[in-house]
C-alpha positions as CSV (number, residue, x, y, z in Angstrom):
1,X,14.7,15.7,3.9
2,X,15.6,13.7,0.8
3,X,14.0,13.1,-2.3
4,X,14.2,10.4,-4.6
5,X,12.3,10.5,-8.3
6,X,12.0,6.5,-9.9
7,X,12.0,6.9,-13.6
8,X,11.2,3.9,-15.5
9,X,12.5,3.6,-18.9
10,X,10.4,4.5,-22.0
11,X,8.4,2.2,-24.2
12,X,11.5,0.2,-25.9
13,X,11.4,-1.3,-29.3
14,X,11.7,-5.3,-30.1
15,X,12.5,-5.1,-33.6
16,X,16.1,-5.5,-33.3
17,X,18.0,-8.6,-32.8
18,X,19.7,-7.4,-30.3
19,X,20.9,-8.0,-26.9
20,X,18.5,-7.0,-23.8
21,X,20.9,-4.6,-23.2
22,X,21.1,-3.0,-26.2
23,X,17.4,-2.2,-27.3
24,X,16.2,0.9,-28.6
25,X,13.2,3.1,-27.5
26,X,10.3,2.9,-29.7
27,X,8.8,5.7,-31.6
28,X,6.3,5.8,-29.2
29,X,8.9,5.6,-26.1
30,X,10.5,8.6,-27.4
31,X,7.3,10.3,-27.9
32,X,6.0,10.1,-24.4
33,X,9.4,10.8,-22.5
34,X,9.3,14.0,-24.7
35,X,6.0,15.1,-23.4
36,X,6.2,13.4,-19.6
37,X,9.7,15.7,-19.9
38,X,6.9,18.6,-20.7
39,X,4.1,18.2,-18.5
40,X,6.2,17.0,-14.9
41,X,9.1,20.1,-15.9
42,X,8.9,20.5,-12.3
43,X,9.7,17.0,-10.8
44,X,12.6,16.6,-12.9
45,X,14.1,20.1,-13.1
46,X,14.6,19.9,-9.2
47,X,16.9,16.9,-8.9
48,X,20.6,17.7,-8.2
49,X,21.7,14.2,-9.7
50,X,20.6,11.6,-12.2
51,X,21.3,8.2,-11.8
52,X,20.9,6.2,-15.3
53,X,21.0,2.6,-16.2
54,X,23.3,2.2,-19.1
55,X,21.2,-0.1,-20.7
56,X,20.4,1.8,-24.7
57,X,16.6,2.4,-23.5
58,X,17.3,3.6,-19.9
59,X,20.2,6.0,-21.1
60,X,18.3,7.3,-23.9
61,X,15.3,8.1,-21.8
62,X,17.5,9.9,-19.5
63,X,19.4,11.9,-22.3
64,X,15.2,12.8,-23.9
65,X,14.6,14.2,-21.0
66,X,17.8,16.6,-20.5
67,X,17.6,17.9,-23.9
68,X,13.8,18.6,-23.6
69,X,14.3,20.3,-20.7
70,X,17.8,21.3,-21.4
71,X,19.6,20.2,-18.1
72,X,23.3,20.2,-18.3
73,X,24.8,16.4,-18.9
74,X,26.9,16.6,-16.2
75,X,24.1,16.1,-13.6
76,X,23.9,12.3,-15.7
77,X,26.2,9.6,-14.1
78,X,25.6,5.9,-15.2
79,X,25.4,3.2,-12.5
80,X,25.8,0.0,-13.6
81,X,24.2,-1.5,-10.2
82,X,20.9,0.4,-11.8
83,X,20.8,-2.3,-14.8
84,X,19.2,-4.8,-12.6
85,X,16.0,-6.0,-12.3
86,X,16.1,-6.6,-8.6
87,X,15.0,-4.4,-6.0
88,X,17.9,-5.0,-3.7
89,X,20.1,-3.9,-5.8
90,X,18.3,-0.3,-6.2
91,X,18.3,-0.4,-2.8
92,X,21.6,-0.8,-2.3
93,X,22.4,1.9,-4.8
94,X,20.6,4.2,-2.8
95,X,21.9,3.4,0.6
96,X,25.5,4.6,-1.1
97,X,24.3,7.7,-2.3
98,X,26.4,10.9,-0.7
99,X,24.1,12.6,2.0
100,X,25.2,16.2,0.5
101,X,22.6,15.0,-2.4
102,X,19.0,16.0,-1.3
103,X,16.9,15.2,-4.5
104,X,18.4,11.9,-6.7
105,X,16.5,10.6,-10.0
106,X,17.3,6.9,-10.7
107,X,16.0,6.0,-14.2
108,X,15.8,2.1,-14.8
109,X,13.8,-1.0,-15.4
110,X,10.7,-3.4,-13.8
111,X,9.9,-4.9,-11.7
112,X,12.8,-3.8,-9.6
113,X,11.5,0.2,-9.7
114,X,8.3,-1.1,-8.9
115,X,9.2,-3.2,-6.2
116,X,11.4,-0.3,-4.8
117,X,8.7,2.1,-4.7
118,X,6.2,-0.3,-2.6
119,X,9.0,-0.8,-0.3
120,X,9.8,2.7,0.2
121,X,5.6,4.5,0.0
122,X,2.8,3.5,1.9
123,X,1.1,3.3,-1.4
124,X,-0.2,0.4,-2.8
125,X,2.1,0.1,-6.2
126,X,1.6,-3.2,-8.0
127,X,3.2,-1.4,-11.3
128,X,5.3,0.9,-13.4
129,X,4.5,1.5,-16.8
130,X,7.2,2.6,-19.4
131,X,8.0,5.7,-19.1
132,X,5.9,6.6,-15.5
133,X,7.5,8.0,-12.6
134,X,7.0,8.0,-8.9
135,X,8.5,11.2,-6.2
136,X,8.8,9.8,-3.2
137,X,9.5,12.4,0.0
138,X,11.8,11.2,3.0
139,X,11.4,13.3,6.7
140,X,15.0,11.7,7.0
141,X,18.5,13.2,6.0
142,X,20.7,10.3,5.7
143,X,20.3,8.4,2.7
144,X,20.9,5.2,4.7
145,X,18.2,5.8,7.3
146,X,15.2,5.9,5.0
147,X,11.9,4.8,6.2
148,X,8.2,5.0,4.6
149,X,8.0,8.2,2.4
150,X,5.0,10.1,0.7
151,X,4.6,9.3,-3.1
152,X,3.8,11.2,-6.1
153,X,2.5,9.6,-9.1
154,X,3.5,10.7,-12.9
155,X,1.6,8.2,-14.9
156,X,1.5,8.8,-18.4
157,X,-2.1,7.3,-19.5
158,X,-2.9,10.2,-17.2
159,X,-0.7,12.8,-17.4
160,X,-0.6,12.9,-21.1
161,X,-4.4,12.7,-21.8
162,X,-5.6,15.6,-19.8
């Protein structure tokens, strides 16, 4: 069985003239990751590996929710293949991931996570907000071979205002 968390990137900041690239999280972004890091512990503490854009906003969303939860770095690795906003190229990130890997956590960007998760659920998912997440359960053991898994929600606007 494999598991594979989508994390979309928290609420980034346009204030900067900067590069896509480059932009910051938002007071708010930072915020929310800190308490989606809180109130999902459970999703995230059970992945052996993270996966992280290394786009400023994706990696710092990543590194919030380590140090809130206090996970040790060296389960981050940044994939370049993950700054995309195509789903094919998620997908191919996935079919590459080692089979001795049972639960993987990709954080990145829309509209590829989105489309990702539709492809991969039987779920209807139109879209990801910032900083929302999505568990999706595989019967199959070979990242390669994946077919239609079971989702699991973590939407903010809900999560957070219970």
């Amino acid at each position: 069985m494999k598991n594979l968390v989508l994390l979309r990137h928290a609420k980034s900041s346009w204030d900067y003239d900067v590069a896509d690239r480059n932009r910051p999280l938002a007071k708010k972004g930072i915020q929310r990751i800190q308490a989606m890091a809180k109130v999902c512990e459970s999703t995230f503490t059970s992945v052996q590996q993270y996966y992280s854009s290394p786009a400023n906003r994706a990696l710092h969303t990543a590194t919030i929710l380590f140090h809130e939860l206090q996970l040790p770095m060296k389960r981050l690795q940044l994939d370049e293949a993950l700054y995309t906003f195509e789903a094919s190229k998620v997908l191919t990130a996935i079919d590459r991931l080692p089979d001795e890997l049972d639960s993987v956590c990709f954080v990145g960007h829309n509209p590829a996570l989105t489309y990702v998760a539709a492809k991969l659920t039987d779920n209807l998912i139109q879209h990801m907000p910032t900083a929302a997440w999505v568990k999706i359960i595989f019967a199959q053991d070979n990242w390669k071979s994946l077919s239609s898994g079971t989702a699991k929600w973590g939407h903010p606007k809900v999560l957070l205002t219970k």
